[in-house]
C-alpha positions as CSV (number, residue, x, y, z in Angstrom):
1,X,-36.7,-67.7,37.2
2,X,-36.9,-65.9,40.7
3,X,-34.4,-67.4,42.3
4,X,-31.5,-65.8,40.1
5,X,-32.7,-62.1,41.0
6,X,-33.4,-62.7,44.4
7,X,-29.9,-64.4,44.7
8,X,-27.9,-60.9,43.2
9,X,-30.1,-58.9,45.7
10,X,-29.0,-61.0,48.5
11,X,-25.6,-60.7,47.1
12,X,-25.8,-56.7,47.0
13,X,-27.1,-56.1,50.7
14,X,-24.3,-58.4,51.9
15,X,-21.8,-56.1,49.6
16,X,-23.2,-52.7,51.1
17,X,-23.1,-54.2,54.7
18,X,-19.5,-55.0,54.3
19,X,-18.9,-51.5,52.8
20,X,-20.8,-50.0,55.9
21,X,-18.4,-51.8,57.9
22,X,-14.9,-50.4,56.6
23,X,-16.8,-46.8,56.6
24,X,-17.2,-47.3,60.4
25,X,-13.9,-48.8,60.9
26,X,-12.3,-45.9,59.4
27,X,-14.3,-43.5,61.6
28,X,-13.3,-45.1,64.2
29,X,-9.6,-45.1,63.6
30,X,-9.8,-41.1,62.9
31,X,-9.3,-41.7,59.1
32,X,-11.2,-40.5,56.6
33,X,-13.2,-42.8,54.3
34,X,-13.7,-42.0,50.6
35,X,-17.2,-41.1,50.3
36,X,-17.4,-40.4,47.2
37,X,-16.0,-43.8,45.9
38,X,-18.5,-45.3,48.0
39,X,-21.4,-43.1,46.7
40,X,-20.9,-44.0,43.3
41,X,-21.2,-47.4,43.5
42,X,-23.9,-47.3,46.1
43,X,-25.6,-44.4,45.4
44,X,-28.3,-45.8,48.2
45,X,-26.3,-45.7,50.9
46,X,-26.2,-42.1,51.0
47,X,-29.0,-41.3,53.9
48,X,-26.5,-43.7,56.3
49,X,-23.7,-42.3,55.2
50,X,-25.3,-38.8,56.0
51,X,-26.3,-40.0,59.5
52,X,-23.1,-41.6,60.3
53,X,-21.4,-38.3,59.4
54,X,-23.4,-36.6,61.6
55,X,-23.2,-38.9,64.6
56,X,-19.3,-39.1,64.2
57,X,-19.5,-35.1,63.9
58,X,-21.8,-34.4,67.8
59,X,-19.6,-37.3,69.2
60,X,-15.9,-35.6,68.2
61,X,-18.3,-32.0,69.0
62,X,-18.3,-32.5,72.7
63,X,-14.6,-33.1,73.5
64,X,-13.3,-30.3,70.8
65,X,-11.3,-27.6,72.9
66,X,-8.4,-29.5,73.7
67,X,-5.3,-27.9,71.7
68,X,-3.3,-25.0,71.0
69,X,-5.3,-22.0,70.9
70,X,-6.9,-20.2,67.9
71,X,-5.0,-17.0,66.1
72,X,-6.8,-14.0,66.8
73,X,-7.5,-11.2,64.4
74,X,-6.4,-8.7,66.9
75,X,-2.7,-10.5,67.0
76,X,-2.2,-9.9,63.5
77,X,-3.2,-8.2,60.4
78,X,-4.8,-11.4,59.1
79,X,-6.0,-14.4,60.8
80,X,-4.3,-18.0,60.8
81,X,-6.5,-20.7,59.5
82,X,-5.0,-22.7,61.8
83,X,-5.4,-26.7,61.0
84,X,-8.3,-28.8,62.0
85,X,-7.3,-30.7,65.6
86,X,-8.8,-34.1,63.8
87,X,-7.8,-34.8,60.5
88,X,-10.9,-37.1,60.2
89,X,-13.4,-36.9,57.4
90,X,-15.4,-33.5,56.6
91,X,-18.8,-32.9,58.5
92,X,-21.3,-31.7,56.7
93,X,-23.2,-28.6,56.7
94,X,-25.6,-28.2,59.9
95,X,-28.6,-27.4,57.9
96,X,-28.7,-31.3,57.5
97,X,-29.1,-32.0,61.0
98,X,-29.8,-29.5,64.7
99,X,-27.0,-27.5,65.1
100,X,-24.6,-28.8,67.4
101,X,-24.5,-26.9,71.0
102,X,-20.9,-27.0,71.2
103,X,-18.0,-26.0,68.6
104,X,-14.6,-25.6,70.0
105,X,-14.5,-22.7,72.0
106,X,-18.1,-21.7,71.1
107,X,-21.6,-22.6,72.5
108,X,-23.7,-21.8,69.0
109,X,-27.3,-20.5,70.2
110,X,-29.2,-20.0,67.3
111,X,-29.2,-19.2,63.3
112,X,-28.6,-15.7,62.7
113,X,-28.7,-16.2,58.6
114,X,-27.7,-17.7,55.5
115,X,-26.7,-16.6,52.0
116,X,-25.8,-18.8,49.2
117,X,-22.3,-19.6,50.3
118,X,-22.2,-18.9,54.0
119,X,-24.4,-20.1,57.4
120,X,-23.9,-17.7,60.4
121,X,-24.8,-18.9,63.9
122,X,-25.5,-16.6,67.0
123,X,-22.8,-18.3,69.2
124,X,-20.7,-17.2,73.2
125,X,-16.8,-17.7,73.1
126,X,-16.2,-19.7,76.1
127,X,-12.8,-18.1,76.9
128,X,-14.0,-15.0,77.0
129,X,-17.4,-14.9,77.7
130,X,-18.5,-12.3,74.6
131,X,-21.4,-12.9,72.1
132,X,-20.1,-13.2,68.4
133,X,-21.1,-14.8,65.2
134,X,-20.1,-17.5,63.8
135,X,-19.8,-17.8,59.9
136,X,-19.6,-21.6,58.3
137,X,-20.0,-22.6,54.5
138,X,-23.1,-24.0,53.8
139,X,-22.2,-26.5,51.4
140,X,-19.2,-27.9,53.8
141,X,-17.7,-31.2,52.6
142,X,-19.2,-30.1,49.2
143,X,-17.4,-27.2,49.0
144,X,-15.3,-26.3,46.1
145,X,-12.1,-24.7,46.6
146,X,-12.9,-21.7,44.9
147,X,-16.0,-21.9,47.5
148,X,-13.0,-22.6,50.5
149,X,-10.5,-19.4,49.0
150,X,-13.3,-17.4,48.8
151,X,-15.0,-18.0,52.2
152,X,-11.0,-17.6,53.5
153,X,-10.7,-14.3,51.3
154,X,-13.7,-12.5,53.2
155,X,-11.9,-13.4,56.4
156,X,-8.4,-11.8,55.5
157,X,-9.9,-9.0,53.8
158,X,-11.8,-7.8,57.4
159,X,-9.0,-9.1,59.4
160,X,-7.1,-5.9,59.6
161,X,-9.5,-3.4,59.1
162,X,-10.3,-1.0,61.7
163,X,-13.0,1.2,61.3
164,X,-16.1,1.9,63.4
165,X,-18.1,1.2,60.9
166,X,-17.0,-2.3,59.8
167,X,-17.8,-5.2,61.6
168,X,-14.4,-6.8,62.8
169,X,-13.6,-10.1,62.8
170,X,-11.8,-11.9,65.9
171,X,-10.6,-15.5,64.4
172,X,-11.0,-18.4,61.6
173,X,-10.2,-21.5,61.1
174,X,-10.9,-25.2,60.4
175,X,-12.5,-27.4,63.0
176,X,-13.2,-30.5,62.3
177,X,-13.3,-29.8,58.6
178,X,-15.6,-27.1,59.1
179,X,-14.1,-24.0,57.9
180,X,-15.5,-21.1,59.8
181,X,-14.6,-17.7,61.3
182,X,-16.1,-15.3,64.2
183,X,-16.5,-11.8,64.0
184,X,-18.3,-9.2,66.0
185,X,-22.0,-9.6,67.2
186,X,-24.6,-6.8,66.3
187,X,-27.3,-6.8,68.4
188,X,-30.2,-5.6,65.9
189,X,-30.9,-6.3,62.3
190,X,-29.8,-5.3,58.6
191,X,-30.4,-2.2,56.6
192,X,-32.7,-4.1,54.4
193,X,-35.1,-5.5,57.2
194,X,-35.2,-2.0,59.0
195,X,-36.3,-0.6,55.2
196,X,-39.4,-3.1,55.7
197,X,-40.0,-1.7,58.7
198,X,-40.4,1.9,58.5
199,X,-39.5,4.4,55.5
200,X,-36.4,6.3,56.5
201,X,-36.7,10.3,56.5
202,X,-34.5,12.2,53.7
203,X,-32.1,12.9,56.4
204,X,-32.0,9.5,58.3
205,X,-30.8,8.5,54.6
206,X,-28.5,10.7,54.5
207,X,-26.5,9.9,58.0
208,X,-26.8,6.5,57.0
209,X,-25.4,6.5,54.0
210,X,-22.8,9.2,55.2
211,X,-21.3,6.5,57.9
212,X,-21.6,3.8,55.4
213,X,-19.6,6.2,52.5
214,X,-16.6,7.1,55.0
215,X,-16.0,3.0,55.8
216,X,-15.9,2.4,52.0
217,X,-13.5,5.3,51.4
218,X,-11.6,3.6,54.3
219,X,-11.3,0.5,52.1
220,X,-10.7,2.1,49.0
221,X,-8.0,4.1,51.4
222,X,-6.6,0.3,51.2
223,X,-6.7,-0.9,47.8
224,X,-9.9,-3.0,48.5
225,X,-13.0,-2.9,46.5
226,X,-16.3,-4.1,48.4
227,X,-18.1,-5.2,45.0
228,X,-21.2,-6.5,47.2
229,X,-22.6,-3.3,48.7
230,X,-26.2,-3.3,49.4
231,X,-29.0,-2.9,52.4
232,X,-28.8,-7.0,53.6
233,X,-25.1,-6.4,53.7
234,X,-25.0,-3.3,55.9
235,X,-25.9,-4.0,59.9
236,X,-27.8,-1.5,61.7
237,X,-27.6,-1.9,66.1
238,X,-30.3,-0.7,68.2
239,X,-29.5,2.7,67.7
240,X,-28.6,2.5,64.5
241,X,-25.6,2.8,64.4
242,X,-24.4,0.9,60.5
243,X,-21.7,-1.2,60.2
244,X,-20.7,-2.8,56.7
245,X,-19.9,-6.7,56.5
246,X,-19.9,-9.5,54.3
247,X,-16.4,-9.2,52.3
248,X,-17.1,-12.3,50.2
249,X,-16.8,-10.9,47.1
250,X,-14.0,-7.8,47.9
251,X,-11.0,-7.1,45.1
252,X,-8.0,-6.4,46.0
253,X,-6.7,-3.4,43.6
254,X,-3.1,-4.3,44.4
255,X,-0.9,-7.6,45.7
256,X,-2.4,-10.8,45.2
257,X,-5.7,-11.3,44.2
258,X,-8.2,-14.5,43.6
259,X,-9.1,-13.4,40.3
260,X,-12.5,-13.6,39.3
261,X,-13.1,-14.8,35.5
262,X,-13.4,-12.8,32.9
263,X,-16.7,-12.2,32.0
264,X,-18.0,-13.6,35.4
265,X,-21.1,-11.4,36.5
266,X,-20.5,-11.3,40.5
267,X,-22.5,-9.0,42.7
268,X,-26.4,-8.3,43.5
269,X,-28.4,-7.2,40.0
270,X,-30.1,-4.3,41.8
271,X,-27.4,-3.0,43.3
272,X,-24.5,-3.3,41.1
273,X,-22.8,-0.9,38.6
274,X,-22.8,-1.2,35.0
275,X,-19.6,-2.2,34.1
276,X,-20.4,-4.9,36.9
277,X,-23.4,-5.9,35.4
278,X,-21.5,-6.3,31.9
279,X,-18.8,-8.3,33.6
280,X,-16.5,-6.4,32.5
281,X,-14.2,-7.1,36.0
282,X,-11.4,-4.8,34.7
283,X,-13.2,-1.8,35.1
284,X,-14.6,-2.5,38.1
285,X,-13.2,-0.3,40.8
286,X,-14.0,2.4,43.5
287,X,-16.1,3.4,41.6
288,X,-18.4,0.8,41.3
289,X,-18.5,0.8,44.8
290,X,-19.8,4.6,44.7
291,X,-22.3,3.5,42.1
292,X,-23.7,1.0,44.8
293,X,-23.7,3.5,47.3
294,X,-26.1,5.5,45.4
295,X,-28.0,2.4,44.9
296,X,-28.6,2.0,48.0
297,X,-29.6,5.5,49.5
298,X,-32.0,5.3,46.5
299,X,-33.9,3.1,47.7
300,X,-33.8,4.7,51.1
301,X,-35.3,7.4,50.1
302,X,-37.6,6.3,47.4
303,X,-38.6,2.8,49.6
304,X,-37.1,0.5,46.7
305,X,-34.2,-0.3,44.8
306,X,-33.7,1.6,41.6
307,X,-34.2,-1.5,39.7
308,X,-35.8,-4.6,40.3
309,X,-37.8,-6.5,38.1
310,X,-39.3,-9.9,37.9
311,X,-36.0,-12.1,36.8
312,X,-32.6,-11.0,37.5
313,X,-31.3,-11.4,33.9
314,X,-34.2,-8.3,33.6
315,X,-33.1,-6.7,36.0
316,X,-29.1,-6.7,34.9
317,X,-31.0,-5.2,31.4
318,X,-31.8,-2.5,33.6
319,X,-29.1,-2.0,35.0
320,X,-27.1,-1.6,31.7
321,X,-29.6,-0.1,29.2
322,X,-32.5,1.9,31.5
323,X,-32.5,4.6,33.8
324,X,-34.8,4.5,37.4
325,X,-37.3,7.1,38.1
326,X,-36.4,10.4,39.5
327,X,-36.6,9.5,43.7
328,X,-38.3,13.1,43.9
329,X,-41.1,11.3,41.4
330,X,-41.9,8.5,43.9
331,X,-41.1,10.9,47.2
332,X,-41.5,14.1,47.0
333,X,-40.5,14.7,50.4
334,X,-36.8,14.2,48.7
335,X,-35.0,17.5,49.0
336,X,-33.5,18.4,45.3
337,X,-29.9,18.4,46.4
338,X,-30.2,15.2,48.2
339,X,-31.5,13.9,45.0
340,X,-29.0,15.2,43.2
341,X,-26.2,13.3,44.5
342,X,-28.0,10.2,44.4
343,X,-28.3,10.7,40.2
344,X,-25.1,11.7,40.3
345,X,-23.3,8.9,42.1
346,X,-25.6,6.6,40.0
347,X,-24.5,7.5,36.7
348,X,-24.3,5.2,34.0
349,X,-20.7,6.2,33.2
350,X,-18.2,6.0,35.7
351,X,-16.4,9.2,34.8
352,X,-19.7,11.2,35.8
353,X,-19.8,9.7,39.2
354,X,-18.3,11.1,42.1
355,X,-14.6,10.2,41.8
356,X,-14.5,8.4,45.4
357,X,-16.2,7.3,48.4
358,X,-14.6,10.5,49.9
359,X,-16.2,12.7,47.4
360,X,-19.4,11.7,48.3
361,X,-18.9,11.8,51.7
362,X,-18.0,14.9,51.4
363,X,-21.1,16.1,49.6
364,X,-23.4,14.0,51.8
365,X,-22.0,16.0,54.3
366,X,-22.6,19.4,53.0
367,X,-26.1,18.5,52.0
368,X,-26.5,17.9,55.9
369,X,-24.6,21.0,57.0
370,X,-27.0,22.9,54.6
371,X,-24.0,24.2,52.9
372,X,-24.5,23.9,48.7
373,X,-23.2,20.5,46.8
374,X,-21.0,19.8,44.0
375,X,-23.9,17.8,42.4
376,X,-25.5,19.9,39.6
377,X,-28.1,19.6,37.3
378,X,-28.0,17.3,34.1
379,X,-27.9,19.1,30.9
380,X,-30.4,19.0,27.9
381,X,-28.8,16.6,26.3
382,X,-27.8,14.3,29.4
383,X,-31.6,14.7,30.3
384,X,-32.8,13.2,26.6
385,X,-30.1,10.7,27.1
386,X,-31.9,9.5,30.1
387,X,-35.2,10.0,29.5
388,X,-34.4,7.3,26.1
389,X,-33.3,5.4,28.0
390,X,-35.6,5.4,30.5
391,X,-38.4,4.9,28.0
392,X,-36.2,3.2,25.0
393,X,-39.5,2.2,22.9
394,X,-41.5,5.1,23.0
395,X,-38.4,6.6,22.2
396,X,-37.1,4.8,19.5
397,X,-40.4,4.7,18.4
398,X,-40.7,8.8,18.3
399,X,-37.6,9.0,16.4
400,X,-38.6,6.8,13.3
401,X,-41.9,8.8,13.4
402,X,-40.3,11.4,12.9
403,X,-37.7,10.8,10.8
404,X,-40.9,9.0,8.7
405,X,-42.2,12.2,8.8
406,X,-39.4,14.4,7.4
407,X,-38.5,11.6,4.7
408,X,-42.6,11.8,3.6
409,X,-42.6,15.3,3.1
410,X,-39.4,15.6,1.2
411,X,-40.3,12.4,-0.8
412,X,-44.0,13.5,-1.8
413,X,-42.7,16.8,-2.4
414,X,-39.7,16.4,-4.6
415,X,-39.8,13.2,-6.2
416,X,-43.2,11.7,-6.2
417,X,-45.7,13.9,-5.8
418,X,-49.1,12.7,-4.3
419,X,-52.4,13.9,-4.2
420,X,-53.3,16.1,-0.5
421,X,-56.1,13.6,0.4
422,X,-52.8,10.6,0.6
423,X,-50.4,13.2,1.9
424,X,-52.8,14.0,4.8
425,X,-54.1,10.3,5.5
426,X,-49.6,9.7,5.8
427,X,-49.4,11.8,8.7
428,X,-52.7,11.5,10.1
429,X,-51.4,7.4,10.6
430,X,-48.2,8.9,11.8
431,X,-49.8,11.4,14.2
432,X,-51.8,8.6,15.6
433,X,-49.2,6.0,15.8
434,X,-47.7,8.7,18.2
435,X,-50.1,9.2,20.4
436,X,-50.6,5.0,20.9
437,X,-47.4,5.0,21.4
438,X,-47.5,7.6,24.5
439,X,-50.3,5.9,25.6
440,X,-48.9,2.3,25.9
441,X,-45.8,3.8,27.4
442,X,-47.3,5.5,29.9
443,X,-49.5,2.3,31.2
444,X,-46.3,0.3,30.9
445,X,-45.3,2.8,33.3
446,X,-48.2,3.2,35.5
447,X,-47.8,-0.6,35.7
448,X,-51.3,-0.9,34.2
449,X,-52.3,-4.2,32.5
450,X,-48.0,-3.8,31.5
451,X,-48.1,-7.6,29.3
452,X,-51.5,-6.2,27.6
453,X,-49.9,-2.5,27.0
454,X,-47.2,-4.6,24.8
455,X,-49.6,-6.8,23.1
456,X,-51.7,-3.6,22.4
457,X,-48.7,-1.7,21.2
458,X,-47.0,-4.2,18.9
459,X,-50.3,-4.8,17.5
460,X,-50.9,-1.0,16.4
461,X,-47.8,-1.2,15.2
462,X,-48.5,-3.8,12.4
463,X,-51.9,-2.4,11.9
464,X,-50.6,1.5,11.5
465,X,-47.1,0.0,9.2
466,X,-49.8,-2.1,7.1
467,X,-52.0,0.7,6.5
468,X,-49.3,3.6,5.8
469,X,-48.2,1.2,3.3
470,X,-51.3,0.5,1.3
471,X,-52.2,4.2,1.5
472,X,-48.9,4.4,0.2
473,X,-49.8,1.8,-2.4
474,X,-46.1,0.4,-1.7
475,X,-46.9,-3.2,-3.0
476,X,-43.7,-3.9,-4.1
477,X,-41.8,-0.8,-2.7
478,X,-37.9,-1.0,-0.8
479,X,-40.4,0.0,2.3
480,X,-42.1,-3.8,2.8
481,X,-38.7,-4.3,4.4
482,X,-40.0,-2.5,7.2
483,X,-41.6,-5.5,8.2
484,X,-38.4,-7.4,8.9
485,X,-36.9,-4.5,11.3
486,X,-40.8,-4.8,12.9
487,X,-39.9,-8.0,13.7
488,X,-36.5,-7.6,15.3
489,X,-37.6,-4.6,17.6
490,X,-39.6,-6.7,18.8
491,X,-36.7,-9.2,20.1
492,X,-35.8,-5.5,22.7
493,X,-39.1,-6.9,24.7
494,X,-36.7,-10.3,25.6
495,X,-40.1,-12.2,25.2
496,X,-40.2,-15.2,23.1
497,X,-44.1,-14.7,22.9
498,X,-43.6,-11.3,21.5
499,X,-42.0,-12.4,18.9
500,X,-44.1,-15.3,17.5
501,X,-47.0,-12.8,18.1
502,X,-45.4,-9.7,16.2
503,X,-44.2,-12.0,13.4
504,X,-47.7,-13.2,12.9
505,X,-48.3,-9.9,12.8
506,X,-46.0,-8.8,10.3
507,X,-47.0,-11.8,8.1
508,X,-50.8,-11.0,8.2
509,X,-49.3,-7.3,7.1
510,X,-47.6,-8.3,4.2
511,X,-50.7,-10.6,3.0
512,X,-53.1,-7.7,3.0
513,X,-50.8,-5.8,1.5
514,X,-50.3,-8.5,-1.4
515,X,-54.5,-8.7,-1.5
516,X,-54.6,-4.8,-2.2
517,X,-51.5,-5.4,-4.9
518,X,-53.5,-7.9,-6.4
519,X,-56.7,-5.7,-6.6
520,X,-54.7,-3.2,-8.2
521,X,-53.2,-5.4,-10.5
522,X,-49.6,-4.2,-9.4
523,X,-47.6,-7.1,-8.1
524,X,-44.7,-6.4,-10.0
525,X,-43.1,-8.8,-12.5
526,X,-42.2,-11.3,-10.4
527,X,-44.6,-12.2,-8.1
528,X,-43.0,-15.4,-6.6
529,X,-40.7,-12.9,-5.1
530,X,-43.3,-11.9,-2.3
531,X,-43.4,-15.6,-1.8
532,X,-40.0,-15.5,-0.7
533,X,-40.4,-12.4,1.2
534,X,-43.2,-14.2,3.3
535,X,-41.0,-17.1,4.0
536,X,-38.0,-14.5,4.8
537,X,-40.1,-13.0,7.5
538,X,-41.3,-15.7,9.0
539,X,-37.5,-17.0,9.1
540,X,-36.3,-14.0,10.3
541,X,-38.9,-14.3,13.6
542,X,-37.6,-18.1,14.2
543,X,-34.6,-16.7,14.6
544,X,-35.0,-13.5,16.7
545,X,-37.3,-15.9,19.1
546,X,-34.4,-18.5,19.1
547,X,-32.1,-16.0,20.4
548,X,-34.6,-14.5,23.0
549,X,-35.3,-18.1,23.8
550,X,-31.3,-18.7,24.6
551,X,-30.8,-15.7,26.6
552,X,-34.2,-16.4,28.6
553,X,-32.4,-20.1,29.3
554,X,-29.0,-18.3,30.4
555,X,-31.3,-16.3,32.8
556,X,-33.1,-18.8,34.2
557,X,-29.8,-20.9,34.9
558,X,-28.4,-17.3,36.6
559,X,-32.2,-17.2,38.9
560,X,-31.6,-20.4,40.4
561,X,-28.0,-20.4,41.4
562,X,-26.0,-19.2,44.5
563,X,-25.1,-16.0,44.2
564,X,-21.3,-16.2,44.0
């Protein structure tokens, strides 16, 4: 009974040896073996295949340099990916194995950084003796070729700039199947690892931001939209000077363009603009750019980004629907003009922001001239706009409390006239659903005990609704359908548990409510219609939870992958 397995095993590691030995052949001849193929039907052999990649990779490493000579971006407006000198198999990334000393005309000396597409190496050009980095795809022979015209799209984008406050690039290519380009070394560290460090003053911001503003007015001077802006993107040297880098995910506003698709959310959550957040790519422009501008010198003056919360699906909510504190709440070493412009080039609506980079420049500068800024003031209205939605539940909240309140009045006035002891226990509940309601907001916004705030809150609302409505003696009133728009506020919180819990809620609600009916002998004439109501409710919160359970799923997918 043995003999027949152990026969097919014996059988199988003679078939993977003989595979093994084309692979090498093929290596050996320069050719480049189907991997794939082989992977599929001997998924196992993977770990060789890796190490034989990786061998073959050091051995062809060490003789590389031979050739014609890489393009540089200095001898045209765009760099030449000029072909690999070995049309051999793809090497993959060097996160898999120590990176390699040599690489063409570079000596790589260390890991400078990774992101989700790119690797960049500390490496010494040979030929001229100069430090630069090195920038490789991570994913290498894995790459996709949206990954490869991407990674090749940052490198023409830089090519031909020339500002002294972007970091130029010198050359690309392919080498060895590794697509990679060099660009100028920075001896010091990024804007986001000097925020760590030490707060910046209002006027350190300011300068910083200033230099930054003029190179993205320089690339909107060229039809090119950054759409990546924030502190991790932006080099500071060791006098701090800033230089702005990383063109992965730039636009090109005329010519031809790698189109990103429709709907496609590409960007960093905390630092992108609305319409960016949306994916709405067609109205992404300079002036989303601006909008991450603002982003950014908020959180140098405040010591964090404007938004940031636990997931980024949360955060992109944010983005769309709230509004960040004031920076003069969380520093109030912020002057008011300089706070100012940093609302202002925030706005929610691109029309309200500054109209270009160069109009913010040109503010920034005045701010540090001392001269007055364009920036002004929001109006009453713009100022209720963002405080709801700064504070959307307390604020929808207010409004149906009042409105409530009006509708009472009228209501027990003019058509159904009550006695003063129910008129006054009315808006005593609504005077006191108020006040819990400023109360949970405010420790939501304290950051006190936030989850148990939201528990608290939801659960005074069923209590208050519930007992407005059997003051009310509303057994079988129009208003019981208050319960179902209880439940779907609910689905704002994007919490699953919410849900459940407020539905419970709401169903423990309408029961009392029937027990009081049924005390009073005034259930209407067809009781089996509360039945239905019940059942409606609870349907209505399997739903709203379904949904917040498939947006939750979207967002976890969005958490664990590479940004684009």
């Amino acid at each position: 009974m043995k003999a027949e397995p152990q026969a097919a095993e014996i059988a199988g590691e003679h078939e993977a040896i003989a595979v093994l030995d084309v692979y090498i052949d093929k290596l050996r001849a320069g050719n480049a073996p189907d991997k794939a193929a082989i992977l599929k039907s001997h998924p196992e052999l993977a770990p060789v295949l890796g190490c034989l990649d990786d061998l073959q990779f050091l051995a062809q490493s060490v003789t590389v340099g031979s050739g014609s000579p890489p393009m540089h971006a200095d001898d045209a407006d765009a760099p030449t990916m000029r072909p690999t000198d070995d049309p051999g198999p793809p090497t993959p990334p060097f996160e898999h194995s120590s990176p390699p000393t040599e690489f063409g005309d570079y000596e790589l000396l260390g890991t400078l950084g990774r992101g989700g597409m790119g690797i960049v190496y500390k490496a010494r050009q040979k030929s001229l003796n100069r430090l630069v980095a090195i920038k490789m795809i991570l994913s290498s022979q894995l790459a996709t070729e949206e990954e490869i015209h991407r990674f090749h799209a940052e490198s023409r984008a830089a090519a031909g700039l020339r500002h002294p406050h972007i970091l130029q690039i010198h050359e690309a290519g392919c080498l060895l199947g590794q697509h990679y380009f060099s660009m100028q070394f920075v001896e010091g560290n990024d804007l986001a690892h000097r925020c760590r460090q030490r707060p910046f003053s209002p006027e350190e911001s300011a300068h910083c931001i200033l230099a930054v503003t003029r190179a993205v007015a320089y690339l909107h001077e060229r039809d090119i939209v950054h759409r990546d802006l924030k502190p991790s993107n932006i080099l500071l040297d060791d006098t701090g000077w800033p230089y702005v880098t990383d063109f992965g995910l730039v636009k090109m506003l005329t010519g031809s363009n790698h189109a990103t698709s429709t709907g496609a959310i590409v960007g960093t959550p905390s630092y992108m603009a609305p319409e960016q957040a949306a994916g709405r790519n067609a109205e992404v422009g300079p002036l989303s750019d601006v909008y991450s501008l603002g982003a950014i010198l908020y959180e140098l003056l405040t010591g964090r980004p404007p938004f940031s919360e636990a997931s980024p699906f949360d955060t992109l909510v944010q983005v769309l629907e709230g509004e960040p504190a004031l920076p003069r709440t969380l520093n109030p070493k912020v002057p008011r003009e300089l706070e100012l412009i940093c609302l202002k080039a925030m706005a929610k609506s691109p029309e309200r922001r500054y109209q270009s980079a160069a109009a913010l420049a040109d503010d920034l500068d005045r701010f540090l001239r001392g001269d007055s800024v364009s920036a002004r003031p929001q109006s009453l209205r713009q100022k209720v706009a963002r405080w709801a939605r700064q504070e959307p539940g307390l604020a929808s909240r207010l409004v149906v409390l009042a409105a409530g309140s009006l509708i009472a009045q009228v209501y027990y006035q003019l058509s159904h006239p009550v006695s003063l002891l129910i008129h006054s226990a009315i808006m005593g509940i609504l005077a006191v659903w108020a006040l819990v309601s400023l109360v949970c907001q405010a420790m939501i916004r304290r950051n006190l005990w936030p989850d148990r705030a939201r528990l608290a809150w939801l659960a005074t609302d069923g209590l208050l609704l519930t007992t407005a409505l059997v003051v009310d003696e509303a057994f079988h009133s129009p208003l019981v359908l208050i319960f179902g728009v209880y439940i779907v506020a609910s689905g704002l919180w994007f919490r699953t548990g919410l849900v459940w819990f407020t539905t419970a809620v709401a169903a423990c609600g309408y029961t009392v409510l029937l027990l009081f009916g049924l005390a009073n002998h005034d259930l209407g004439e067809s009781p089996q219609h509360h039945l239905i109501a019940m059942i409606t409710l609870i349907l209505l919160g399997l739903m709203v939870a379904s949904q917040v359970r498939r947006v939750r799923a979207l967002s976890r997918y969005y958490d664990h992958r590479p940004l684009p």
